[in-house]
Structures are given as structure tokens and as C-alpha cells.
C-alpha positions in Angstrom: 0.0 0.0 0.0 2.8 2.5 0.3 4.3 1.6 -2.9 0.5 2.6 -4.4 0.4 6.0 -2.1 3.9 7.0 -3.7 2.4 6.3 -6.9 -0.5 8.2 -6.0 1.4 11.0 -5.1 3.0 12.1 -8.3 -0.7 11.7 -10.3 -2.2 13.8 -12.4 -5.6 15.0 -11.3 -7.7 16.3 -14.0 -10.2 13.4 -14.8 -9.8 11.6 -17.9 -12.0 13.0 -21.3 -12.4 10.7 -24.0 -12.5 11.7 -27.5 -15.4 11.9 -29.6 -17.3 8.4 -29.7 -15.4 6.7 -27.2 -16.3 6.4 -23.7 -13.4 6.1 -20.6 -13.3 3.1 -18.8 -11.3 4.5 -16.0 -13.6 7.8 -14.2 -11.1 9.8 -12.6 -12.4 9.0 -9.6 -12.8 5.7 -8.4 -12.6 1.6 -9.8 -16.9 2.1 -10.3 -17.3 -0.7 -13.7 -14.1 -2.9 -12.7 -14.3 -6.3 -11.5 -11.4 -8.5 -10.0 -10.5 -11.0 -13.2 -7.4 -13.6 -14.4 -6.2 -16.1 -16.6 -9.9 -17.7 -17.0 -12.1 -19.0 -20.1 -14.6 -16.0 -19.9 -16.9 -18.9 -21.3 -16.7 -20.8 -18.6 -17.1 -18.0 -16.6 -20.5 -18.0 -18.1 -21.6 -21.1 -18.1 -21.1 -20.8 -13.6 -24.2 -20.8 -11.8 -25.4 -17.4 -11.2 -24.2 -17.4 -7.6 -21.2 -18.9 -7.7 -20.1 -16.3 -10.3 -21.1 -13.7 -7.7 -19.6 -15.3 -4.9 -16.1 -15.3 -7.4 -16.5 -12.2 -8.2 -17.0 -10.6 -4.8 -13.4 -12.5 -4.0 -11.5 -11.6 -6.6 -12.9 -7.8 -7.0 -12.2 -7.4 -2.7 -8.5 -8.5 -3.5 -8.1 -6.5 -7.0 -9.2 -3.8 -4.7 -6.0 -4.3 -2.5 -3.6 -3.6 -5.0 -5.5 -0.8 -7.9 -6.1 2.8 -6.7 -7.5 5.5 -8.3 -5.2 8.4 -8.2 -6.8 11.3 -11.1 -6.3 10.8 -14.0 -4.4 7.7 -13.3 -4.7 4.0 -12.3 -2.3 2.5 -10.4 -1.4 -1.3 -9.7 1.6 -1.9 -7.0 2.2 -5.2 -9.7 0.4 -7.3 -7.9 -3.4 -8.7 -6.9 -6.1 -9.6 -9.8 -6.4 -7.8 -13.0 -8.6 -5.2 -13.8 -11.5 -6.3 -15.8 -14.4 -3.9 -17.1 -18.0 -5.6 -16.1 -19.0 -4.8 -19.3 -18.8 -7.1 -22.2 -17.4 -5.6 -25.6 -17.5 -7.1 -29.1 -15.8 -5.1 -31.5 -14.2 -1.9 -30.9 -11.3 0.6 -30.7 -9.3 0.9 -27.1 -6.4 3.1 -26.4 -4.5 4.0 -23.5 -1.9 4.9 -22.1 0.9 3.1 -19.9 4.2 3.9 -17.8 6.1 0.5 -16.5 8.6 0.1 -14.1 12.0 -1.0 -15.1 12.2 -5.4 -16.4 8.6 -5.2 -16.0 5.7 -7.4 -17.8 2.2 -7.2 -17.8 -0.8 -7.1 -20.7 -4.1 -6.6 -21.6 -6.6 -8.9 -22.4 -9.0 -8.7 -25.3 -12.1 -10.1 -24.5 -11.0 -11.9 -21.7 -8.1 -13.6 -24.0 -4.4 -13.3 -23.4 -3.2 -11.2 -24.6 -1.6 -7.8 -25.8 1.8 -8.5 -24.5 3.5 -5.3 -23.0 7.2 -6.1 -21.5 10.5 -4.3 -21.1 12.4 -5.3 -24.1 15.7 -4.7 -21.9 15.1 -7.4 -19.3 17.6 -9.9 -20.4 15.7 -12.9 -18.1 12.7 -12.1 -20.5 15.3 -12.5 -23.6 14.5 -16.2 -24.7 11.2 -15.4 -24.4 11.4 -12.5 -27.3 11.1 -9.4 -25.1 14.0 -8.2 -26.9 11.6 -7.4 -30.0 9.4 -5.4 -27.9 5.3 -5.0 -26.9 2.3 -4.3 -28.9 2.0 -8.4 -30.0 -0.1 -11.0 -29.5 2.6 -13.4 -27.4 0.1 -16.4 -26.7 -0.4 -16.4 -30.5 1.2 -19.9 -32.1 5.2 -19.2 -32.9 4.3 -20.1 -36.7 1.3 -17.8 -36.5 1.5 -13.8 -37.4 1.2 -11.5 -34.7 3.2 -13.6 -32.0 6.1 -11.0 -32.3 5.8 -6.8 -32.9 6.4 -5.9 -36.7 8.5 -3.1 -35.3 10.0 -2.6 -31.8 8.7 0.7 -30.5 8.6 0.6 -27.3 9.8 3.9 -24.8 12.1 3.4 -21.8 10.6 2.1 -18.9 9.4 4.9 -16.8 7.9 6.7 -19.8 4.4 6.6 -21.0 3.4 4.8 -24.2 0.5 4.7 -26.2 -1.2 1.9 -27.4 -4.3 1.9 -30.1 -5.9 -1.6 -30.3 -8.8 -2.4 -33.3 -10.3 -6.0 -32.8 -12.8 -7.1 -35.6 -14.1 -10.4 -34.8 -11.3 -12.3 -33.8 -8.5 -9.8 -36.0 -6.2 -8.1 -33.7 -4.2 -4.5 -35.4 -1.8 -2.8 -33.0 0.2 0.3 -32.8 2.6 1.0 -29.7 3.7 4.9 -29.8 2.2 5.3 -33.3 3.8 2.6 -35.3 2.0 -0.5 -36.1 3.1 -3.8 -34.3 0.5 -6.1 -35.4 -1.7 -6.3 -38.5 -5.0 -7.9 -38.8 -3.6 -10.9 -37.4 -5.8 -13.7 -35.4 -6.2 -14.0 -31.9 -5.8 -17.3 -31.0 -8.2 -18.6 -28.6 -5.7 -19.4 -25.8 -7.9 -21.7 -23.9 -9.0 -23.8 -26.8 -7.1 -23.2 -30.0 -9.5 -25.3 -31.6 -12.5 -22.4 -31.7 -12.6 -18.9 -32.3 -12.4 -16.6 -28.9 -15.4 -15.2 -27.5 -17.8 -12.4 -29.7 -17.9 -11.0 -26.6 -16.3 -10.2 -23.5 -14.1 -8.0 -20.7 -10.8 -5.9 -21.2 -8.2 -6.6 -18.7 -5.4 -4.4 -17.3 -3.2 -8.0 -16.4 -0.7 -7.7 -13.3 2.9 -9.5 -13.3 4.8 -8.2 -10.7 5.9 -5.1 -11.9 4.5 -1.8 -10.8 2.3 0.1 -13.8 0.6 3.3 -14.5 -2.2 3.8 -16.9 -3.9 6.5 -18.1 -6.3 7.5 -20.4 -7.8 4.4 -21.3 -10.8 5.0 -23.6 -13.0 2.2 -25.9 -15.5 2.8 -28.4 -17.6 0.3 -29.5 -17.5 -0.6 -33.7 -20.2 -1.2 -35.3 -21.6 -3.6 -37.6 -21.3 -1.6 -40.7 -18.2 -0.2 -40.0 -16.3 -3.4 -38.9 -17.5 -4.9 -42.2 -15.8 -2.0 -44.1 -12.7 -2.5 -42.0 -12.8 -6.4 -43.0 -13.5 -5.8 -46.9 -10.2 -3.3 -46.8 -7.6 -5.9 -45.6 -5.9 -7.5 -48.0 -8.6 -6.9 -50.5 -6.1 -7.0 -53.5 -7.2 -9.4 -56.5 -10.7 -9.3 -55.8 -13.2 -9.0 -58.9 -16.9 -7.6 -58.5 -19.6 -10.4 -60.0 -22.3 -8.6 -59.7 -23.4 -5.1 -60.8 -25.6 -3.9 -58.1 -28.5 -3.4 -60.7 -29.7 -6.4 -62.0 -28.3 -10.5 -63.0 -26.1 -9.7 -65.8 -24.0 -12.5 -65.5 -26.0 -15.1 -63.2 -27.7 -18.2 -64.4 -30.0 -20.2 -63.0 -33.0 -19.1 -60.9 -33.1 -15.5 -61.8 -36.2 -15.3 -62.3 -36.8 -16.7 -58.2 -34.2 -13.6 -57.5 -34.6 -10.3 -57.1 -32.2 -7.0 -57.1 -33.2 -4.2 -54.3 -31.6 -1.6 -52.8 -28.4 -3.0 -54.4 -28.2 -6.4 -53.0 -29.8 -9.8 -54.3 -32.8 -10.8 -52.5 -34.1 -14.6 -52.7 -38.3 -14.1 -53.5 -40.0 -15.0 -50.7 -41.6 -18.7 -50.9 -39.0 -19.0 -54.1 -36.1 -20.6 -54.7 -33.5 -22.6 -56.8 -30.0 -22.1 -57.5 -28.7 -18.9 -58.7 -25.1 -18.8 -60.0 -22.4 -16.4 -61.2 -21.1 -17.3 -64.8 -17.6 -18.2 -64.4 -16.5 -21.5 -63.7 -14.0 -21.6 -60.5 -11.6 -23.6 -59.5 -9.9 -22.3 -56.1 -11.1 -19.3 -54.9 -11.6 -16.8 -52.1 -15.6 -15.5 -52.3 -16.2 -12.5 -50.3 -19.9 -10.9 -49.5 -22.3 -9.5 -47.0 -25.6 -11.0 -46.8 -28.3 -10.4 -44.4 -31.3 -13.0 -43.0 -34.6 -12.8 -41.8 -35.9 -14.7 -38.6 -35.2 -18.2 -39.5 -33.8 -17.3 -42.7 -32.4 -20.1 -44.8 -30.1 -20.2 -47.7 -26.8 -21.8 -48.9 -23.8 -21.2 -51.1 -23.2 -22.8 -53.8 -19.6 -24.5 -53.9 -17.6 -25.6 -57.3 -21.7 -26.4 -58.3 -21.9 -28.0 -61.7 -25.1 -26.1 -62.8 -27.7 -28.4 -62.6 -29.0 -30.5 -59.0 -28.8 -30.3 -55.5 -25.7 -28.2 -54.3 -25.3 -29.7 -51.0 -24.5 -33.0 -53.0 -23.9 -32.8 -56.3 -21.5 -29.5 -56.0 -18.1 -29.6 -53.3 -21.1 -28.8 -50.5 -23.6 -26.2 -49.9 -21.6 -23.9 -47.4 -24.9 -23.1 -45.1 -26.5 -19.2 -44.4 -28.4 -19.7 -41.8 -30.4 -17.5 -39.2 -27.9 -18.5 -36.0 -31.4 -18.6 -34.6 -33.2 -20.8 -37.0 -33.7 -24.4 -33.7 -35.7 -21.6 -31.4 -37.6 -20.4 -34.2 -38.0 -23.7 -36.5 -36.8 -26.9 -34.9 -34.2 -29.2 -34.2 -30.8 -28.7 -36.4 -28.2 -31.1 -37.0 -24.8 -29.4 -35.9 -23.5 -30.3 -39.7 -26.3 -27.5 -40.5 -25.8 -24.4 -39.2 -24.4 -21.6 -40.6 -21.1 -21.8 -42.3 -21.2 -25.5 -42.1 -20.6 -28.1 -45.2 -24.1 -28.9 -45.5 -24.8 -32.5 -43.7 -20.5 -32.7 -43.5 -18.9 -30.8 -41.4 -20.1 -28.8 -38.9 -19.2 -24.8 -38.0 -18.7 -22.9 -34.7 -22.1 -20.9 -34.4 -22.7 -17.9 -32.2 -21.0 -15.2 -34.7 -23.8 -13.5 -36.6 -24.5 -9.9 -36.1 -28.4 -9.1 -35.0 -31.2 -10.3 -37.6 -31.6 -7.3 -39.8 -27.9 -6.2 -40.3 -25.4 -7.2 -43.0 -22.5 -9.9 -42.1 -19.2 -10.2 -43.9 -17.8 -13.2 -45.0 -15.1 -14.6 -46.8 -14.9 -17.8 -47.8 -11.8 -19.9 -49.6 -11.9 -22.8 -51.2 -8.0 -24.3 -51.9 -7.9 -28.1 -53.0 -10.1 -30.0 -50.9 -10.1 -27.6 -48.1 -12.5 -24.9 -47.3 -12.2 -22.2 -44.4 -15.2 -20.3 -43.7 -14.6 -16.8 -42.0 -17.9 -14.6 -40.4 -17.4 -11.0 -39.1 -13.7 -11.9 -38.3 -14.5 -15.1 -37.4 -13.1 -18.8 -39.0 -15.8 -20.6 -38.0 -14.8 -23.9 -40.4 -11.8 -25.2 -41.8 -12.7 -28.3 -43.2 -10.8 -31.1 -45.8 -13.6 -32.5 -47.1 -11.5 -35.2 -48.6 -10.7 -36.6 -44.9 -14.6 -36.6 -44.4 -16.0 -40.5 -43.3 -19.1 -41.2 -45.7 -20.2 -43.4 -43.6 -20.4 -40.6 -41.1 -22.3 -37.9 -42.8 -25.4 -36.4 -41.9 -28.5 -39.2 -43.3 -25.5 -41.3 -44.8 -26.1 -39.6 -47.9 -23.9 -39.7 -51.1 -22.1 -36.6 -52.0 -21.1 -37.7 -55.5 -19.6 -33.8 -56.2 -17.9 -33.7 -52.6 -14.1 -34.4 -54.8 -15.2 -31.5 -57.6 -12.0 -29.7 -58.9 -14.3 -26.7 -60.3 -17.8 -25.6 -61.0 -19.8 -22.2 -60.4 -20.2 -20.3 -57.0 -24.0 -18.9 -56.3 -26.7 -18.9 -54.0 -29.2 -21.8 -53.5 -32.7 -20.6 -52.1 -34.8 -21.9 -49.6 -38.2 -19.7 -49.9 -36.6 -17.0 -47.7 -35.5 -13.4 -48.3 -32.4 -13.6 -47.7 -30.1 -11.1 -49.0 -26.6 -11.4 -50.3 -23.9 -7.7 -51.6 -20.8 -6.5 -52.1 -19.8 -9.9 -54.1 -16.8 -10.5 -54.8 -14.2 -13.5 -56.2 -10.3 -13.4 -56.1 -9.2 -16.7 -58.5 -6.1 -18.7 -57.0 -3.5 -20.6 -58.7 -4.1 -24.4 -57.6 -1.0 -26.2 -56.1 0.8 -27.9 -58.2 1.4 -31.8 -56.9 
């Protein structure tokens, strides 16, 4: 405690003001909208009973308590006790701050309750073999083969001088910059307690604590979004991509167009219609990229390497689902092999990712080989070899006779609902040569 009244001591007073659209998470005043938090799956955090999340919480926030002190404009941590974690929930958004560490010190933040934004003193040689030498701003619990493990640039400032951090997270894409130069770009954040799945579309910022004390000010968030974080999406690495459709009308689609219908610049399914409706060029790999948007138990599908003529989900490579994330409460049972972004009655996606019924998603889907990896709002939600897939497994033991096609057409397959589909787009790929 006398290490945090020193601290205290030489803070700045004037409360914190955010800039336009963002809102400070730290008042100026006192630790009102923190919680006690650490290294824990925020999903299991969940999925406690209601009261013995309260009773953890109470425990954790009292000792968290112990060790954080609002001093003005700053918040202080002695390097010790739980991290501070916001009681609010965020999806995507904008955070920056500011931080001053003392001298070999480590610490983080955590983005929705996932380690973590790494921040370290490159110049602690015990932290060496561990990579502190190339600085903070990176995703450190990333993979070592994965991007965004290690800082781009090392830009950190000498301990004891206050850096500036500027976070963007879009679904599960991380982009950094520590003291104005960028240190991570649109790389994944792994889900450090199951690499397997996506993180969380939701969930806490933490301030972390490692034994070092830490100063932070000016720590502000704004909230992204739907619209906005699909623009950010469609900007990253959006070289190569062709338009296929006009915005107007179906130049260039086949198949149901009369069961489709152009409004407001997207492509509608008719209501109680349906059918395949395909772009004209023949594909072999790809990357697709659209929005689409669906009504309350909305169901549609996308048409993979489809030959032109039958039943996409078995005569093309699969029907890659779109699917209200909502569509068992509203319409019955599913099979997990059928929800959204699966390959229909195959291989089945994470669900939980959608945006609200009524707004636009972004997706991007690539199809290499074999493989296909299906990624919503930021999101991979499959990444499937449907080559490795046991027939005698799949969903009704039905044949997929055009699971092993090397090409066909990409389009939409309609189920009688309006579902809506825009901003199209396909980037060909050179196939491997074996």
C-alpha cells in the first residue's frame, strides 16, 4: 500500500475526457465498472451458476481492490493482486491507452478476456529467450508459426515513460500500434484456452498484473459497429478481388433468376422461391467475399464448385450453409452439420457469430484443393478437408457424388426466404501444383 500511495502522489488530477465516440473506462475518480479477473475461459465464466459467479467475483474484486487505486487521471497497480476487468462485455471496438512501466517489467491486456496484448521491457535480459527483446504491442500467446506472436517493429519507450497503445479487434482480427507505429496487422487471436475455436464475440478488457508496478492513463473504448467493422474487414488485404455482380440487375447469373430479385443494391431470394442462382464463371480455387443479411429463421446456402444443374449440398463440393444463427428456437431441431457456415450434412461450424437479424454480415470464404475455411465477421468458423470426411459418417448417410469436384460455379441456393446477399466478390487462386 505504500508503494500505491507513492504512486498516487505524483498523479495527475484532471479526470480523464475521451475523444469523440469513445467512452473512458477509467472515471477519474474511483474503480466504479471494474471487477477483480485472471487467466480464465470467460466462457466458462458463463456457463457458472449465477451465484457462484457472484460469490467469485465478490473474491476476486475485494483482492483486486487491495492492489488498484484511483489516483486522477491515473490508475495505479503496485504489480500485484487480480487484473482489472471492465464488467462490461465488448465485441468489436477501438481501445487506447496509455501506460508507464517500471524497469524489467511485464504485464498485458486482455481482449475479450483472451491473453493477450503482451507489454514487456524489451531490456530485461531474463525475458530475452522469451522474445522481449523485440518489444510489446503483439499478440505473445499467439502460435510461434502464427503472425502477430512478435511486434512488426519494436517501438517501445524506456521504462518509466508513457506509451500509447491503439488496439482495433474485428471479430477475432487483432491491429496494433505501440507509440504510433503499427506492431500487429490484422492478425488472429488465438483462442488461448482452446485453439481449436474462435475466442469469444464477446467479453471483458483486462489491465493484467505481473509483478511489476504500472501506471495507466487515459484508457478509452469505443464500440465498432456492424457496418463499419464490415468495411474495415473488406479493406484488408482486398487485392485481386473482382466484383460479379453489378448492383442493378443478373447480368451474368444463371440459373434461378427469375426466383431472384435486385433491391436496394443487393440480391434478394423471392419469398416462398427458390432454386440455384449462380455467377457465370467456372471456379476452381477461390476466395468468395460478401455480405448477406437474413430474416428470422432465414435459410439459404452457397453454392460450392456447383456443376449447374441439381442439388448443391450433393452434387457440388457442398452447400456452405447461411443460416439464421437462430433458425432451432424459431424452426426446430438442427443437425450441428447444418448451421451456418457448415458443409451442409458434413462438417459442422462454430455458431454464435452472426451480427443481429436485420444487419449485413461479412464473410469470406476460400476454397484451396479440398479444403474450405469459412470466415464470419472476423471469425473462421470452419476449416474443413472434405476429402478426410468419413461417408459413412455424414449427416443421413447420404452420397455426395460432387464432394471431390476440382471446379464448377459459385451462387446462391434458395430456400423460400428473403435472404439477401452484396458487395460480391471473387479473387481466382493458382491451384498447387502436386
Amino acid at each position: 500500500m505504500r508503494l500505491l500511495a507513492l504512486l498516487a502522489a505524483v498523479a495527475l488530477t484532471a479526470a480523464p475526457t475521451p475523444p469523440a465516440g469513445f467512452t473512458a473506462l477509467y472515471n477519474g475518480v474511483d474503480l466504479t465498472g471494474w471487477r477483480g479477473g485472471d487467466t480464465s475461459d470467460h466462457r466458462a465464466y458463463l456457463a457458472m451458476p449465477p451465484e457462484k459467479r457472484t460469490e467469485r467475483d465478490a473474491i476476486w474484486t475485494a483482492d483486486m481492490q487491495q492492489h488498484w487505486k484511483a489516483a486522477g487521471d491515473e490508475l495505479l497497480n503496485d504489480g500485484k493482486g487480480k487484473y482489472a476487468t471492465t464488467v462490461k462485455e465488448y465485441g468489436d471496438f477501438e481501445l487506447t491507452l496509455e501506460y508507464n512501466m517500471a524497469p524489467l517489467g511485464d504485464s498485458g491486456i486482455y481482449l475479450r478476456g483472451v491473453p493477450q496484448l503482451q507489454i514487456w521491457d524489451p531490456a530485461n535480459p531474463k525475458e530475452k529467450k522469451n522474445g522481449a527483446d523485440k518489444g510489446s504491442g503483439a499478440l505473445w500467446n499467439n502460435s510461434a508459426t502464427n503472425p502477430g506472436k512478435f511486434p512488426l517493429v519494436l517501438a517501445d519507450k524506456p521504462p518509466g515513460e508513457w506509451n500509447t497503445l491503439r488496439v482495433v479487434m474485428v471479430g477475432s482480427r487483432v491491429s496494433v500500434w505501440l507509440n504510433g507505429q503499427q506492431t500487429v496487422d490484422h492478425a488472429i487471436l488465438e483462442n488461448y484456452y482452446d485453439r481449436k475455436i474462435a475466442v469469444p464475440a464477446k467479453g471483458p478488457i483486462s489491465l493484467q498484473t505481473h509483478g511489476a508496478p504500472i501506471r495507466w492513463r487515459n484508457v478509452f473504448i469505443r464500440e465498432i459497429p456492424g457496418n463499419e467493422a464490415n468495411q474495415l474487414l473488406a479493406a484488408k488485404q482486398a487485392d485481386g478481388f473482382k466484383p460479379i455482380f453489378n448492383g442493378k440487375d443478373l447480368t451474368e447469373w444463371k440459373g434461378a433468376t427469375d426466383q431472384y430479385e435486385v433491391v436496394d443494391g443487393a440480391i434478394f431470394c423471392k419469398p416462398n422461391k427458390g432454386g440455384n442462382l449462380y455467377h457465370q464463371d467456372d471456379l476452381t480455387d477461390f476466395v468468395a467475399r460478401l455480405e448477406f443479411k437474413v430474416p428470422t429463421g432465414g435459410n439459404n446456402g452457397l453454392c460450392i464448385r456447383f456443376p449447374g444443374t441439381g442439388n448443391t449440398a450433393y452434387v457440388g463440393m457442398c452447400e456452405c450453409q447461411i443460416l439464421d444463427d437462430n433458425y432451432d428456437k424459431v424452426r426446430g431441431k438442427l443437425d450441428p452439420r447444418q448451421v451456418h457456415g457448415s458443409a451442409y450434412g458434413m462438417v459442422a461450424a462454430q455458431r454464435g457469430y452472426q451480427r443481429p437479424i436485420g444487419e449485413w454480415n461479412f464473410q469470406e470464404v476460400t476454397v484451396k484443393g479440398s479444403t474450405i475455411k469459412v470466415e464470419l465477421n472476423g471469425f473462421i468458423i470452419l476449416d474443413a478437408d472434405l476429402s478426410k470426411v468419413d461417408m459413412a459418417t455424414v449427416m443421413g448417410k447420404s452420397a455426395h457424388p460432387g464432394k471431390d469436384n476440382t471446379h464448377g460455379f459459385f451462387g446462391f441456393a434458395g430456400h423460400g426466404d428473403a435472404v439477401g446477399f452484396r458487395a460480391l466478390s471473387i479473387k481466382t487462386l493458382t491451384p498447387e501444383k502436386k
